[in-house]
C-alpha positions in Angstrom: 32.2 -62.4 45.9 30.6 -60.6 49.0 28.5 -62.6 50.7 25.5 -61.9 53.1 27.6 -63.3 55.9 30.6 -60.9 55.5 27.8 -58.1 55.8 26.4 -59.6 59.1 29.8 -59.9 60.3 30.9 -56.4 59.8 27.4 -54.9 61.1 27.1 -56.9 64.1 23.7 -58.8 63.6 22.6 -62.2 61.8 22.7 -62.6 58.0 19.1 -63.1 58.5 18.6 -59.3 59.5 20.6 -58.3 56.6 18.8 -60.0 54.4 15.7 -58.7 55.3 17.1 -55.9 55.2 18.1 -56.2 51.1 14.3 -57.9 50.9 12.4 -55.2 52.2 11.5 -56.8 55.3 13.0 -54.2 58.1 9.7 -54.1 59.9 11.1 -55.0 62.9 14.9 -54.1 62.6 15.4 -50.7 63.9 15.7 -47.5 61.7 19.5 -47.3 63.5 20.5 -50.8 62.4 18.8 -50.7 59.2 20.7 -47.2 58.4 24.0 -49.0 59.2 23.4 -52.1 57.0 22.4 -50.1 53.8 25.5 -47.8 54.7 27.7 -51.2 54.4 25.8 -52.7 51.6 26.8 -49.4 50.0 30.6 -49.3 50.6 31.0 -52.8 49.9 29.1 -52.4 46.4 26.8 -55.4 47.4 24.4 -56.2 44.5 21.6 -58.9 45.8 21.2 -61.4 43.3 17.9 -60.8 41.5 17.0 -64.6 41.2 17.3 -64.4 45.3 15.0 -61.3 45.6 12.7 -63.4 43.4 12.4 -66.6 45.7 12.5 -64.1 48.9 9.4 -62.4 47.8 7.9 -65.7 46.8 6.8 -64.2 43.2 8.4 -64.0 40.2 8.3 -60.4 40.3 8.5 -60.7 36.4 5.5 -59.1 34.0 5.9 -60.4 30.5 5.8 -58.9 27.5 5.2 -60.8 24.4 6.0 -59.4 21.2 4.3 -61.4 18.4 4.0 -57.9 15.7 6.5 -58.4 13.2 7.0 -57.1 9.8 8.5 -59.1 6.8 12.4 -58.4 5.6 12.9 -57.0 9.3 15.7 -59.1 11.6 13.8 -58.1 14.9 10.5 -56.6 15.6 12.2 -53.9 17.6 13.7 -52.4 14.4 10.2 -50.9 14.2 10.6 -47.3 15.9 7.2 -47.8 16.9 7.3 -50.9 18.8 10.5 -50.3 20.2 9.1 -46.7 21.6 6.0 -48.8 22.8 8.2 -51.5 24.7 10.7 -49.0 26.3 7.4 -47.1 27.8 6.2 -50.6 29.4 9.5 -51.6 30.6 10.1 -47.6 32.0 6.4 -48.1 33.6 7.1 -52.0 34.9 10.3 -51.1 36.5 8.5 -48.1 38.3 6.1 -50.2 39.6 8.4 -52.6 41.0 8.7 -55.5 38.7 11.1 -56.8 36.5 9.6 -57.0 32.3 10.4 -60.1 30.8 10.5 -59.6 26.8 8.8 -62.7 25.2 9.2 -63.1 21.1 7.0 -65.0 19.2 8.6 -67.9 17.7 7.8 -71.2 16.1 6.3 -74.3 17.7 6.1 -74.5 21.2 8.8 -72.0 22.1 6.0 -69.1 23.1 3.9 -71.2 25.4 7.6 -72.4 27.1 9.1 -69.4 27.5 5.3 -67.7 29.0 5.2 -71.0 31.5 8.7 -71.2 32.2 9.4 -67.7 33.0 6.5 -68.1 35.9 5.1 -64.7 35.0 2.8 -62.9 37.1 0.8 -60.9 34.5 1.7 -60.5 30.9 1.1 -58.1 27.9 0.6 -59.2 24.4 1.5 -57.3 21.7 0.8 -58.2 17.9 -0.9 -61.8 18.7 -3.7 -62.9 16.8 -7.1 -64.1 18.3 -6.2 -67.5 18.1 -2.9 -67.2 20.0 -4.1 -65.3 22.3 -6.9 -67.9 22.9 -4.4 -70.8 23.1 -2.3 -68.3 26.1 -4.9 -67.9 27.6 -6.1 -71.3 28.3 -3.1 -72.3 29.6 -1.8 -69.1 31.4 -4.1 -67.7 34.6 -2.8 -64.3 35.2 -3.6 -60.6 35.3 -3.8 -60.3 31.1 -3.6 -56.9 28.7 -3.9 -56.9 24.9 -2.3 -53.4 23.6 -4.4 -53.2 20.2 -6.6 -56.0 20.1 -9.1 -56.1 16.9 -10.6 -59.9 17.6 -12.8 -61.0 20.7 -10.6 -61.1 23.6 -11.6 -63.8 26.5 -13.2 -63.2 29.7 -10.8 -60.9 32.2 -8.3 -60.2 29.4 -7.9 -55.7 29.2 -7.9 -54.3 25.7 -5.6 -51.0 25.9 -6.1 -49.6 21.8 -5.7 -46.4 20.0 -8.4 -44.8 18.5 -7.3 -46.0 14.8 -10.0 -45.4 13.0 -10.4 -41.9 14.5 -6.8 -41.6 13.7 -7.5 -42.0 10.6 -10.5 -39.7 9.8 -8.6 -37.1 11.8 -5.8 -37.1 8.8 -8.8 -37.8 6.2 -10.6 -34.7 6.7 -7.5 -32.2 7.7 -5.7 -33.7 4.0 -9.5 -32.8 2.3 -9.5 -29.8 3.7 -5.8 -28.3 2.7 -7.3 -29.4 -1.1 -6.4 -33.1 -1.4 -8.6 -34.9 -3.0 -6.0 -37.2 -4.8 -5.5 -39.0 -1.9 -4.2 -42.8 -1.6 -3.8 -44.9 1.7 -0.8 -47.1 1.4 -0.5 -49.9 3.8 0.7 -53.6 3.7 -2.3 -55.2 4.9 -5.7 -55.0 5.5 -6.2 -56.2 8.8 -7.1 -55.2 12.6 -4.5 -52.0 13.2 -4.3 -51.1 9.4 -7.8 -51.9 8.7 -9.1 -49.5 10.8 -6.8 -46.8 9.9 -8.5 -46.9 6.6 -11.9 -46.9 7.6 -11.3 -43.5 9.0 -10.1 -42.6 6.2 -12.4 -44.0 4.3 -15.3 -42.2 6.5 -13.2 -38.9 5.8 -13.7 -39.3 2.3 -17.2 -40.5 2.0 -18.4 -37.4 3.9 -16.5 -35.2 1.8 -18.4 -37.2 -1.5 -15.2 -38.1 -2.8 -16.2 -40.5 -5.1 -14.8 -44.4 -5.8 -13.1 -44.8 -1.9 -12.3 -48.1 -2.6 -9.9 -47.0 -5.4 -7.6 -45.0 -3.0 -6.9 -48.0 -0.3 -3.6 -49.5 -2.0 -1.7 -52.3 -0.8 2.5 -52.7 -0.9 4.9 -55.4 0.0 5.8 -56.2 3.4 9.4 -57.0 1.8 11.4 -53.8 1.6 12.9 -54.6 -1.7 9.2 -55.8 -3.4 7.8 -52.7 -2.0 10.9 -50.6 -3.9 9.8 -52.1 -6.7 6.4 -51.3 -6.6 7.1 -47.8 -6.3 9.0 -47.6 -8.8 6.4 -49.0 -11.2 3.7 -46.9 -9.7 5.9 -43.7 -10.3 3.5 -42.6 -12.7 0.6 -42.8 -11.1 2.0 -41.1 -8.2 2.7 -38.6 -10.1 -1.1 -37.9 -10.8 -1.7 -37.7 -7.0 -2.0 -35.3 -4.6 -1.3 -37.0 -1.7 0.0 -40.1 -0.4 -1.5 -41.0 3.3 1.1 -44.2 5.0 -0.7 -46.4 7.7 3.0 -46.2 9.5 5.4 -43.1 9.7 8.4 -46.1 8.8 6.5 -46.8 5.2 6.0 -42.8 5.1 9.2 -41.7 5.6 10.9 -44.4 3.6 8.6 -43.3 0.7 9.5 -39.8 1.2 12.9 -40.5 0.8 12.5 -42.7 -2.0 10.3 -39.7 -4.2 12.8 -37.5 -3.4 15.8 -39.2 -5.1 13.2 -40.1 -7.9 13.0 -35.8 -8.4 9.7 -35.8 -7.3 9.8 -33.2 -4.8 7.3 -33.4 -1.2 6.0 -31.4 -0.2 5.8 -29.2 -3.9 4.9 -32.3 -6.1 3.3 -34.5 -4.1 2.5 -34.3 -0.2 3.4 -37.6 2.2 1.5 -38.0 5.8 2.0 -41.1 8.2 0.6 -42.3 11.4 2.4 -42.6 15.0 4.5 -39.8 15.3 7.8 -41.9 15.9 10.7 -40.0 16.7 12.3 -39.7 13.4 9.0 -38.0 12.0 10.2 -34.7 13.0 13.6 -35.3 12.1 13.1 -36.4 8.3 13.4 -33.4 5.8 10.6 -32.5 4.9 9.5 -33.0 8.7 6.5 -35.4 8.4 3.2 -34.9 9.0 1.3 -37.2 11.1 -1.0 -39.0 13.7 0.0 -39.0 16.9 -0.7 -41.9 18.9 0.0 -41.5 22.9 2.8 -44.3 23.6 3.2 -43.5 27.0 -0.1 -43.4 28.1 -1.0 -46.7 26.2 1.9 -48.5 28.3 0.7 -46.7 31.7 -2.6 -48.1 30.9 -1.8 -51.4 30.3 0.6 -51.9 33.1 -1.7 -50.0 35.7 -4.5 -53.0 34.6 -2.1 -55.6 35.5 -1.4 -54.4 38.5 -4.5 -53.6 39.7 -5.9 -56.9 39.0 -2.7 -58.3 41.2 -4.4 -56.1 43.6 -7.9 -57.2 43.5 -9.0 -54.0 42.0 -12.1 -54.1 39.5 -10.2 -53.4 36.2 -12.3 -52.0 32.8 -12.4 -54.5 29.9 -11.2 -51.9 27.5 -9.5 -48.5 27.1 -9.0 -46.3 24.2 -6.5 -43.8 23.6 -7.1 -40.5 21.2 -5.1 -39.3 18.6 -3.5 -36.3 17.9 -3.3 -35.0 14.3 0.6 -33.5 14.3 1.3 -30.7 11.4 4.8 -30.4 10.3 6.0 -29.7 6.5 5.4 -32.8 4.3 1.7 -31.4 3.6 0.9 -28.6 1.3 -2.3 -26.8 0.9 -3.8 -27.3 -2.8 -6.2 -25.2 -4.8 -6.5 -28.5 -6.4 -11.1 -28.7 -6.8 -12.8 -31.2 -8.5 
């Protein structure tokens, strides 16, 4: 093990130099002697213990981000493309801003509020907590705060960074009613916040159009993968009779394009499939799916840049919403389908 002594020793000064040195503090160690140290630190392959850097700078240096989404009949969270794409961006984003990201997962009890408290955070993220959870964190916790996709009344100070779902969601409404699709279905597993929305675009888009009886079209499936299989396969029929099916999620889209497909039911041809995110496996499923396109990256430099401005005693906005893209790829045909 190298220690900061054996550094000293070889340089010529006191371990105290070096390690201000390794902590950033060279302001008054010359550019000479601080050239030499980093040029030993380097040949020696000295790594400063991070949990040292940490009580050095006197802060944690640690923003948390706590995961509470989750869907039903997934292991982890992160097997969602989606939220896996989103947490990368924040930890690519924390890391350039000089912090460490902590990942927090929701779990039963009291584990959440001891991991939050016991990890001494300085700011933290939620992602996927309801209204009352976030209440009950924030009561407790007294740091810079973002919610990425809040639907519920967030308290005082707390940043909402969202997508603009339910524009999202008229976006695809009115492009699919205007290639000819007027059998249209939403598919989605709940009816709530994220979702919800989603379908009040759509819902918007089809109410403009006067497509009669909206409510019919806004269909609910199983969380569990292998209810859900079920239910498409008793709904065969009656996607037969449609023109298009409209997923609240690219996963649910392009697992039901899959699943048509090895039913004979051929997509684009028979029956068109759209989705909403624009994960990275959109444009490599066959058809290549069409899609919303929700900015990731700039969601996570939002949210991070709020943290860190408040940290700074910057006057942070209470919310910011991030447009959509409407992303045209093969798993939509046009229809001279009329009513």
């Amino acid at each position: 093990m190298i220690r900061i002594k054996d550094i000293a020793e070889k340089a010529g000064v006191s371990p105290t130099t070096v390690s201000n040195v390794i902590h950033g503090k060279s302001g008054r160690v010359s550019e000479e002697t601080v050239e030499r140290i980093n040029r030993i630190l380097e040949e020696m392959n000295y790594v400063p213990s991070i949990s040292a850097r940490m009580l050095a700078r006197e802060h944690s240096g640690l923003i948390g981000v706590v995961l509470g989404y989750t869907r039903a009949g997934m292991k982890y969270a992160l097997e969602d493309p989606f939220i896996a794409e989103l947490v990368g961006s924040l930890e690519y984003r924390i890391q350039e801003k000089g912090y460490y990201m902590m990942l927090v997962t929701r779990h039963k009890g009291r584990d959440l509020m001891e991991q939050i408290l016991g990890w001494n955070l300085e700011a933290m993220i939620s992602i996927g907590l309801g209204e009352r959870e976030i209440r009950k964190v924030r009561s407790r916790f007294s740091g810079p705060m973002a919610v990425i996709d809040g639907y519920c009344p967030l308290p005082e100070g707390v940043t909402n960074v969202r997508t603009d779902d339910r524009g999202g969601g008229y976006l695809m409404g009115k492009y699919l009613l205007k290639q000819g699709h007027r059998d249209l279905l939403f598919l989605t597993d709940n009816d709530e916040s994220v979702d919800h929305e989603r379908w009040l675009g759509v819902k918007d888009a089809l109410e403009e159009e006067q497509v009669g009886d909206a409510a019919s079209r806004h269909i609910l499936v199983s969380q569990d993968p292998s209810k859900r299989r079920r239910q498409y396969r008793e709904m065969l029929p009656f996607f037969r009779q449609q023109s298009v099916l409209f997923f609240a999620s690219d996963l649910y889209a392009v697992e039901a394009l899959n699943f048509l497909q090895d039913q004979g039911i051929r997509v684009p041809q028979d029956v068109s499939v759209a989705g909403f995110d624009d994960v990275a496996y959109a444009k490599l499923s066959r058809p290549a799916l069409t899609t919303v396109r929700q900015n990731v990256g700039e969601k996570a430099r939002r949210s991070v840049d709020a943290l860190i401005g408040k940290m700074n005693g910057e006057t942070v906005g209470t919310e910011y919403r991030i447009s959509t893209l409407l992303v045209e790829r093969d798993s939509v045909s046009a229809t001279l389908q009329t009513d």
